[in-house]
C-alpha positions as CSV (number, residue, x, y, z in Angstrom):
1,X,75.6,-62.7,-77.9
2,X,78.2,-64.9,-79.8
3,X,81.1,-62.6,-81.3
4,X,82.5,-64.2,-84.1
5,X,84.1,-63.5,-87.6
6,X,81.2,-65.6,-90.2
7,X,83.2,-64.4,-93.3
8,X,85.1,-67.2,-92.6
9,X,82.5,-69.9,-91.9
10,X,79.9,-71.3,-94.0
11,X,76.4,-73.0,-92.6
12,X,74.4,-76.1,-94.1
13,X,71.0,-76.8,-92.9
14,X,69.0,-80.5,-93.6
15,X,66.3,-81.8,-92.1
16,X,67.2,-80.2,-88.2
17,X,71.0,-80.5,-88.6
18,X,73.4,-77.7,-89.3
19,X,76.8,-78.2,-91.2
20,X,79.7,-76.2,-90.0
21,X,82.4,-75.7,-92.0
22,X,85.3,-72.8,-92.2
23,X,87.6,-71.6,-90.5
24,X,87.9,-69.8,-86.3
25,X,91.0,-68.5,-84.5
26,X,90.7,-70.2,-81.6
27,X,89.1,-73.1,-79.4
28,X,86.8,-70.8,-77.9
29,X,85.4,-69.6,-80.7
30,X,84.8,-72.9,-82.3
31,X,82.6,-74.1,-79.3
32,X,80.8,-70.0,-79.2
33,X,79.6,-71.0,-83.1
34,X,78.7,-74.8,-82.3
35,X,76.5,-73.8,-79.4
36,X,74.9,-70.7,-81.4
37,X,74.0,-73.5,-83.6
38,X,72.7,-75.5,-81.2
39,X,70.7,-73.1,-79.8
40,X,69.0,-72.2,-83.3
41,X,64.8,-73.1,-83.5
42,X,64.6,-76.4,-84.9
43,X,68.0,-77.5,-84.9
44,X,68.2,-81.2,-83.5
45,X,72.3,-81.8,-84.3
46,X,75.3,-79.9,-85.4
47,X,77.9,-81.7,-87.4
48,X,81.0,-79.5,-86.8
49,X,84.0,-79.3,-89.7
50,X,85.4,-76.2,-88.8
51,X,88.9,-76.0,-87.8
52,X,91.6,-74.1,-86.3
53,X,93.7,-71.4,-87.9
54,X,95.3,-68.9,-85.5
């Protein structure tokens, strides 16, 4: 289970890859939402964007 805040985050989907852009808290948290990303059907990349805002 990934436990994130995705009020602050935004998703993109084209052709298998998945845009990530917003804002996370912490390192963690950006890796938790790239892998959940990864791990979505169909998904062949992830092009990440989001950064850091403690």
């Amino acid at each position: 289970m990934v436990d994130l805040d995705a009020r602050s985050m935004s998703v993109e989907t084209s052709d298998g890859t998945v845009t990530l852009y917003g804002n996370v808290h912490s390192w963690s948290e950006l890796e938790k939402a790239e892998r959940a990303a990864c791990q979505a059907p169909g998904v062949q990349q992830v092009s990440n964007h989001l950064t850091i805002h403690p």
